[in-house]
Biopython code that builds the backbone (N, CA, C, O; Angstrom):
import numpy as np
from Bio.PDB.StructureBuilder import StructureBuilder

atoms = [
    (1, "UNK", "N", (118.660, 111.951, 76.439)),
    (1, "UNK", "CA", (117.324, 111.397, 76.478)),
    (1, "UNK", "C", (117.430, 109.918, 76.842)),
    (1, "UNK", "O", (118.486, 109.308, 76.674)),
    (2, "UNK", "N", (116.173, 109.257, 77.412)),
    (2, "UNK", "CA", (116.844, 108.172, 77.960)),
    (2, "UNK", "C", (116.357, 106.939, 76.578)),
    (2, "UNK", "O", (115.822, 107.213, 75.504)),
    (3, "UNK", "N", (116.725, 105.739, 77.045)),
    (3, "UNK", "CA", (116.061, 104.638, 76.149)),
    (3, "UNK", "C", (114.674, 104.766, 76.073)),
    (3, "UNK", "O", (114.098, 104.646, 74.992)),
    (4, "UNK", "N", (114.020, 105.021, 77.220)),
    (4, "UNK", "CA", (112.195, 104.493, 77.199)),
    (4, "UNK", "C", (111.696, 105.838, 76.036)),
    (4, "UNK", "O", (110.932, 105.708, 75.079)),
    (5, "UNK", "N", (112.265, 106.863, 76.401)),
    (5, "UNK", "CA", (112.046, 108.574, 75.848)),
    (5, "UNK", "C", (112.139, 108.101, 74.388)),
    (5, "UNK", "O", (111.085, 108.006, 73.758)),
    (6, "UNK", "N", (113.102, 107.849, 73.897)),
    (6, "UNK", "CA", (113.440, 107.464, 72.632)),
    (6, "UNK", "C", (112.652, 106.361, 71.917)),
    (6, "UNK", "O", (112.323, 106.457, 70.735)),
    (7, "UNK", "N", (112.366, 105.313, 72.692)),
    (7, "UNK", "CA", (111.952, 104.221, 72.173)),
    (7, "UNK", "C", (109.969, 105.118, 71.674)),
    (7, "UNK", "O", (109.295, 105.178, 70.646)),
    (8, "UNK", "N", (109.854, 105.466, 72.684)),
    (8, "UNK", "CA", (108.546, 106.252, 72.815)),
    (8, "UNK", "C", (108.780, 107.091, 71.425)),
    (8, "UNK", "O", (108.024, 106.731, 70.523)),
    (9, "UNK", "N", (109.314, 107.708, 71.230)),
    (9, "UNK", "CA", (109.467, 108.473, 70.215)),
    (9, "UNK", "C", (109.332, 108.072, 68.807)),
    (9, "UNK", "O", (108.608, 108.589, 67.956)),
    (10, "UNK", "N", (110.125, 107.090, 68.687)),
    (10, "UNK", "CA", (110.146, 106.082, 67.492)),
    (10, "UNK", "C", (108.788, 105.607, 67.322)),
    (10, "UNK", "O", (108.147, 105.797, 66.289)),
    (11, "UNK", "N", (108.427, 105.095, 68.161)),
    (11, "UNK", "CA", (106.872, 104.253, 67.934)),
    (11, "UNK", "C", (105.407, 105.432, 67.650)),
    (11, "UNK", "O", (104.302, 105.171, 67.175)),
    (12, "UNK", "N", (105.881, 106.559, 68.086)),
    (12, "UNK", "CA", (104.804, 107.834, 67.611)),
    (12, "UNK", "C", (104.977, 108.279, 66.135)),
    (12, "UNK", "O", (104.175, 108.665, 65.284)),
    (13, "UNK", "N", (106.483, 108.060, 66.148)),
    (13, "UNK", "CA", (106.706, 108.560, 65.033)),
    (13, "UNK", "C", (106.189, 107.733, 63.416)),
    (13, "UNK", "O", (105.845, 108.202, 62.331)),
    (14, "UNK", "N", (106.336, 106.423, 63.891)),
    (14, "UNK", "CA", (105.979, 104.995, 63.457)),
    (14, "UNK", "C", (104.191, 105.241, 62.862)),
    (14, "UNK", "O", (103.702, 105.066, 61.746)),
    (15, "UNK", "N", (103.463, 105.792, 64.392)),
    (15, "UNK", "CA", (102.161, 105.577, 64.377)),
    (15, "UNK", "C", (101.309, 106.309, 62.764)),
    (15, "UNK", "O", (101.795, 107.179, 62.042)),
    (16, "UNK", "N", (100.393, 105.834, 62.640)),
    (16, "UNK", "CA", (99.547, 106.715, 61.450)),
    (16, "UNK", "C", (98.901, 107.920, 61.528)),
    (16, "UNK", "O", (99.246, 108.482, 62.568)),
    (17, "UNK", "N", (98.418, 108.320, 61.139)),
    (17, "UNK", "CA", (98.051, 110.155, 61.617)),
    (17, "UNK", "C", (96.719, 109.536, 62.146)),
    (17, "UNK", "O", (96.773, 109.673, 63.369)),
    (18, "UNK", "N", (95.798, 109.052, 61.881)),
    (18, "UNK", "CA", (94.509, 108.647, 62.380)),
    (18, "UNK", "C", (94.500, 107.965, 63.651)),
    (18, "UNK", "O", (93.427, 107.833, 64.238)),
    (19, "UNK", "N", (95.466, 107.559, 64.097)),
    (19, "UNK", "CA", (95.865, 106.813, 65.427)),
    (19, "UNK", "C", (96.538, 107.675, 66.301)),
    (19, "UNK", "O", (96.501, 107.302, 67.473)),
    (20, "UNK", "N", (97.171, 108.769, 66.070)),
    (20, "UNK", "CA", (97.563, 110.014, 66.699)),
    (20, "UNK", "C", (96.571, 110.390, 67.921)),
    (20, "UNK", "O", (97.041, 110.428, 69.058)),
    (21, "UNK", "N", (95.790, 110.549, 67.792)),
    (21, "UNK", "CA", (94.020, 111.249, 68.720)),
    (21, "UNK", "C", (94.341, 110.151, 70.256)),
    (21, "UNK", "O", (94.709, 110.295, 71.422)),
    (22, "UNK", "N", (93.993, 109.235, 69.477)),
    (22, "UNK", "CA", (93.807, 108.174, 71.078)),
    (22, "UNK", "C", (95.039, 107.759, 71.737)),
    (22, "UNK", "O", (95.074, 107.346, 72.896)),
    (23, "UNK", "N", (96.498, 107.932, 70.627)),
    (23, "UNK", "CA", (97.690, 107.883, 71.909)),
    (23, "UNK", "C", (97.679, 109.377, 72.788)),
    (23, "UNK", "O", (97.853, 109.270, 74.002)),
    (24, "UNK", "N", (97.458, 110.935, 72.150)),
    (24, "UNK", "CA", (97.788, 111.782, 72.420)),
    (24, "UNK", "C", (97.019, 111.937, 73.806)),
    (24, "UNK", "O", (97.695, 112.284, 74.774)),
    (25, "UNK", "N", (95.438, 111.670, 74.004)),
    (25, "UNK", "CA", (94.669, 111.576, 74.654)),
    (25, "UNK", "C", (94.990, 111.183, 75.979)),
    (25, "UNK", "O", (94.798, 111.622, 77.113)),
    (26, "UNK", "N", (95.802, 109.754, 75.207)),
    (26, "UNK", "CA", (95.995, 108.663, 76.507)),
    (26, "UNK", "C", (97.021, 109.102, 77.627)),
    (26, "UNK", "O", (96.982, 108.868, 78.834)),
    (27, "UNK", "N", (98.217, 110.009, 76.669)),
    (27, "UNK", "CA", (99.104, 110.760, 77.313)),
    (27, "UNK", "C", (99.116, 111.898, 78.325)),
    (27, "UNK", "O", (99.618, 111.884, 79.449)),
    (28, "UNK", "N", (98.100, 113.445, 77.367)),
    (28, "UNK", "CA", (97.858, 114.109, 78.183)),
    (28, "UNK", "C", (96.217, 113.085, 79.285)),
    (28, "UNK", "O", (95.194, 113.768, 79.341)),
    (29, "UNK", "N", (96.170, 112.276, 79.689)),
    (29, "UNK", "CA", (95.164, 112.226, 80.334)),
    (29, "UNK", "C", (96.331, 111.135, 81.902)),
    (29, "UNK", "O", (95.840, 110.768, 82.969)),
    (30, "UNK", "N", (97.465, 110.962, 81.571)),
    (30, "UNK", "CA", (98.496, 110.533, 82.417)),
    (30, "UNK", "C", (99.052, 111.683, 83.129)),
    (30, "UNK", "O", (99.380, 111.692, 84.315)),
    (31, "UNK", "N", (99.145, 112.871, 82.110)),
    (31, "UNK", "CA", (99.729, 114.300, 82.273)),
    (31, "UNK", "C", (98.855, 114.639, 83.780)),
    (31, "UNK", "O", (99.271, 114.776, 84.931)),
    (32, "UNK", "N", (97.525, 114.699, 83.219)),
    (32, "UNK", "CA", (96.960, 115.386, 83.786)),
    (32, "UNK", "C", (96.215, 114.664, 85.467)),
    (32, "UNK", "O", (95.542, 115.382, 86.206)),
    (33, "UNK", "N", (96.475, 113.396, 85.746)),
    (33, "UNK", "CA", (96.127, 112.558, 86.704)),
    (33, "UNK", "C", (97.637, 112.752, 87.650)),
    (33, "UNK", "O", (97.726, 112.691, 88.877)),
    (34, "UNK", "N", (98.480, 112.940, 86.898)),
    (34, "UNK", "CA", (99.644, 113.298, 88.054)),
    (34, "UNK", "C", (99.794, 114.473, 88.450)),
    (34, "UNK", "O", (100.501, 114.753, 89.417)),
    (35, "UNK", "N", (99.077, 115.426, 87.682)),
    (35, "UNK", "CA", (99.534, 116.592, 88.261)),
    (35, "UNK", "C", (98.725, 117.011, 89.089)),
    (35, "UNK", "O", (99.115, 117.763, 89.982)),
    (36, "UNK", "N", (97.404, 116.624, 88.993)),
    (36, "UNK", "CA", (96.247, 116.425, 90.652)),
    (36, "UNK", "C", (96.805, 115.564, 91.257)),
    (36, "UNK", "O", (96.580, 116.122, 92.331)),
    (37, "UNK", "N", (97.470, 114.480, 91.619)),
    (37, "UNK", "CA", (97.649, 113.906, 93.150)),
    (37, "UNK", "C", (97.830, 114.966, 94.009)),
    (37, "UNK", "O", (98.478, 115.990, 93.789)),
    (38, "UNK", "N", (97.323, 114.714, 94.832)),
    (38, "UNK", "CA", (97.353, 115.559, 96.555)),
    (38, "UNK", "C", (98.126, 115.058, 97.603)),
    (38, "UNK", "O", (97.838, 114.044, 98.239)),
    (39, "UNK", "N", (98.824, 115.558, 97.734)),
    (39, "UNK", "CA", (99.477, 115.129, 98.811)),
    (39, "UNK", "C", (98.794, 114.641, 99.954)),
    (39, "UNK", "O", (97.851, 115.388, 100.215)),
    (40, "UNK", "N", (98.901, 113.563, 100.842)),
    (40, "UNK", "CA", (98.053, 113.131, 101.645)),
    (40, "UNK", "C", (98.671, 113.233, 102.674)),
    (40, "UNK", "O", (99.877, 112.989, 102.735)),
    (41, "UNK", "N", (97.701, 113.750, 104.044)),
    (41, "UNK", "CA", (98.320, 114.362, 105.767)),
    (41, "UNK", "C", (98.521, 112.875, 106.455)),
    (41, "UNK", "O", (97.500, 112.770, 107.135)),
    (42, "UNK", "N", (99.017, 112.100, 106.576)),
    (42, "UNK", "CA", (98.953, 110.892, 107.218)),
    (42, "UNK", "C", (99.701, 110.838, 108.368)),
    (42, "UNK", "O", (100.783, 110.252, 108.386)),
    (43, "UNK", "N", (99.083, 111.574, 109.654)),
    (43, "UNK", "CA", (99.828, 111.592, 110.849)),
    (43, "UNK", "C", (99.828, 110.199, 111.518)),
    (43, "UNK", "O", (100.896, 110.069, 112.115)),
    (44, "UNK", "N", (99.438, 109.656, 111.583)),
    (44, "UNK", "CA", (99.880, 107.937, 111.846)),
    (44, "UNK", "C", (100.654, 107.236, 110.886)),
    (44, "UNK", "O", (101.162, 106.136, 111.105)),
    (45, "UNK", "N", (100.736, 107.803, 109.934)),
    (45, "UNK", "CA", (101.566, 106.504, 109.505)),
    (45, "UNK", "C", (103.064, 106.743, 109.524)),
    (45, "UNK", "O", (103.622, 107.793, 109.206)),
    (46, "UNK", "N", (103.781, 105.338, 110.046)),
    (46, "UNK", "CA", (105.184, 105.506, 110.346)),
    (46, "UNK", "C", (104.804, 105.614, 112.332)),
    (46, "UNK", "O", (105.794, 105.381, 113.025)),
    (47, "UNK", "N", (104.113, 105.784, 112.735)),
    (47, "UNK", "CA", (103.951, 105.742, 114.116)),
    (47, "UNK", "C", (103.732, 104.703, 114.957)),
    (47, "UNK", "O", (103.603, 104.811, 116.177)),
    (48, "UNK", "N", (103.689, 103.768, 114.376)),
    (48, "UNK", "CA", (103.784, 102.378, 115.062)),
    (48, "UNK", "C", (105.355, 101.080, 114.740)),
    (48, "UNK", "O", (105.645, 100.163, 113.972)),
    (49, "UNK", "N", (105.891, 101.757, 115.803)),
    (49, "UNK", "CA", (107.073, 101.005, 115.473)),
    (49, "UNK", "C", (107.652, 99.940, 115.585)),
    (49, "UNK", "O", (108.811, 100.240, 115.874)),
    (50, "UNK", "N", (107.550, 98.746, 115.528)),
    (50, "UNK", "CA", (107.643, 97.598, 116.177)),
    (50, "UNK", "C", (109.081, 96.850, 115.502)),
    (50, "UNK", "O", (109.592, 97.294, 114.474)),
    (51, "UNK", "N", (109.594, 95.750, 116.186)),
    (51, "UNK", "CA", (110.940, 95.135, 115.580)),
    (51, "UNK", "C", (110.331, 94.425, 114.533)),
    (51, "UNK", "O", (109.153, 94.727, 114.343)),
    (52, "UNK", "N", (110.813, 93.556, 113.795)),
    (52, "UNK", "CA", (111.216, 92.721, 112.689)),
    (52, "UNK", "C", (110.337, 91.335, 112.950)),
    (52, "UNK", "O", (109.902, 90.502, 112.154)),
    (53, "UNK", "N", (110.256, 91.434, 114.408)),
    (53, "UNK", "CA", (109.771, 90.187, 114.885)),
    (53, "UNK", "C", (108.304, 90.579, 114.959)),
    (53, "UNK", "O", (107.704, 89.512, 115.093)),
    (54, "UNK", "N", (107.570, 91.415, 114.942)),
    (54, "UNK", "CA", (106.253, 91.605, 115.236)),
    (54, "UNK", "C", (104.893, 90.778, 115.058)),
    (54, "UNK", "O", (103.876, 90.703, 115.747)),
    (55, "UNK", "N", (105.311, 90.160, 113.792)),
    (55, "UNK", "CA", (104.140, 89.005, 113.173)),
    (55, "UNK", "C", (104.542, 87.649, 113.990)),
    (55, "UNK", "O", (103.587, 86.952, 114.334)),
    (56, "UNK", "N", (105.396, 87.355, 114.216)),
    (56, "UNK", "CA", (106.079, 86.407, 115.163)),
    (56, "UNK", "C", (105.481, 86.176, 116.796)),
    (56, "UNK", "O", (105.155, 85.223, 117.503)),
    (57, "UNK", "N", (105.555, 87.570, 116.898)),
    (57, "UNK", "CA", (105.401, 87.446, 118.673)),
    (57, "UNK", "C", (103.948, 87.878, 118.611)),
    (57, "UNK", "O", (103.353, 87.950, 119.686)),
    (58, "UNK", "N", (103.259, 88.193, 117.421)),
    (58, "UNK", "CA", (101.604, 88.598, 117.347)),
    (58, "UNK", "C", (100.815, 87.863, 118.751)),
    (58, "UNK", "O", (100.453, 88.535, 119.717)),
    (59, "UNK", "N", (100.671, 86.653, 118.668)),
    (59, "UNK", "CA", (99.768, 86.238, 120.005)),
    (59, "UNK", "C", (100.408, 86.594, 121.345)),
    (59, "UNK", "O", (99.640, 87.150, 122.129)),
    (60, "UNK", "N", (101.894, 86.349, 121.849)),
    (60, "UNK", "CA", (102.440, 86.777, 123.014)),
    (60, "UNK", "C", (101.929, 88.606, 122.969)),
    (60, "UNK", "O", (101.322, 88.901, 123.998)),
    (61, "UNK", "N", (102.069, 89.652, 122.094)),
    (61, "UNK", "CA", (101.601, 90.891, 122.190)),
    (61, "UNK", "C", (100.344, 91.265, 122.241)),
    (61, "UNK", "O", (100.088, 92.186, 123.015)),
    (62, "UNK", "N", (99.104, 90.597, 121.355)),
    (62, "UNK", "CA", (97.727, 90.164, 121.689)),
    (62, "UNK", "C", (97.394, 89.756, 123.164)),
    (62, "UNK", "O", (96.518, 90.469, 123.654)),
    (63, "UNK", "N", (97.837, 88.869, 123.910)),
    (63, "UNK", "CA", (97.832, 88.291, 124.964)),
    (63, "UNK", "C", (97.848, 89.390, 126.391)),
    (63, "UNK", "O", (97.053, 89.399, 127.332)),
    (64, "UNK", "N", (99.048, 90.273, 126.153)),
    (64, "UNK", "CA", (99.594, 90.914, 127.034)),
    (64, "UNK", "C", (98.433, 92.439, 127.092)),
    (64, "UNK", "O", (97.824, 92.760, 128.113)),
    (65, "UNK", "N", (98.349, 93.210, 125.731)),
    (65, "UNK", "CA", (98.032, 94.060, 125.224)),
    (65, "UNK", "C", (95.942, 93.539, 125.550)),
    (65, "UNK", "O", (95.169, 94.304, 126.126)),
    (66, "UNK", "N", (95.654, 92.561, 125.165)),
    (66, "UNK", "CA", (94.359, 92.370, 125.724)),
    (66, "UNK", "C", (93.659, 91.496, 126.690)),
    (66, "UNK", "O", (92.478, 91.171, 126.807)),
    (67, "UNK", "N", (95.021, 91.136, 127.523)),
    (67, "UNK", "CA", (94.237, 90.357, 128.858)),
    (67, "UNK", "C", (94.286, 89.141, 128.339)),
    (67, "UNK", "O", (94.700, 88.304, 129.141)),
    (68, "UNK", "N", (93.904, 88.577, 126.866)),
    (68, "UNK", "CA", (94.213, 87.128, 126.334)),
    (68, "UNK", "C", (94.956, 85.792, 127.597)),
    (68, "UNK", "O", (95.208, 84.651, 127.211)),
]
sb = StructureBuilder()
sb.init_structure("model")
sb.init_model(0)
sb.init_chain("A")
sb.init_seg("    ")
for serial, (resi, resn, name, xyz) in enumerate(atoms, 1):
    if name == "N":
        sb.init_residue(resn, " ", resi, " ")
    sb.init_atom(name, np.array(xyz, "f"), 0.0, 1.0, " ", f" {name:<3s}", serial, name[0])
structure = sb.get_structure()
């Protein structure tokens, strides 16, 4: 089990029974927001490939790219 697992553990275990409700809540409601993400179709992205220099040469590529 790791440190965070454990440490987590201790501090529930720590908690009072009346304070139980709103961590448990808070948890399954993390549970349950990850297990709906959707995968998202993003056919552009990653499709524009440019060097390292791109923000650099921005006006020379502006220029060329729109007649500038």
């Amino acid at each position: 089990m790791s440190v965070m697992r454990e440490e987590l553990h201790h501090l529930v275990d720590r908690l009072p029974e009346a304070k139980l409700g709103p961590a448990l809540e808070l948890i399954q409601g993390s549970l349950e927001e990850s297990e709906e993400e959707v995968e998202r179709d993003l056919p552009f992205f990653g499709s524009f490939a440019m060097g390292p220099d791109l923000s650099e040469r921005h006006e020379e590529i502006l220029r060329n790219e729109c007649g500038r």
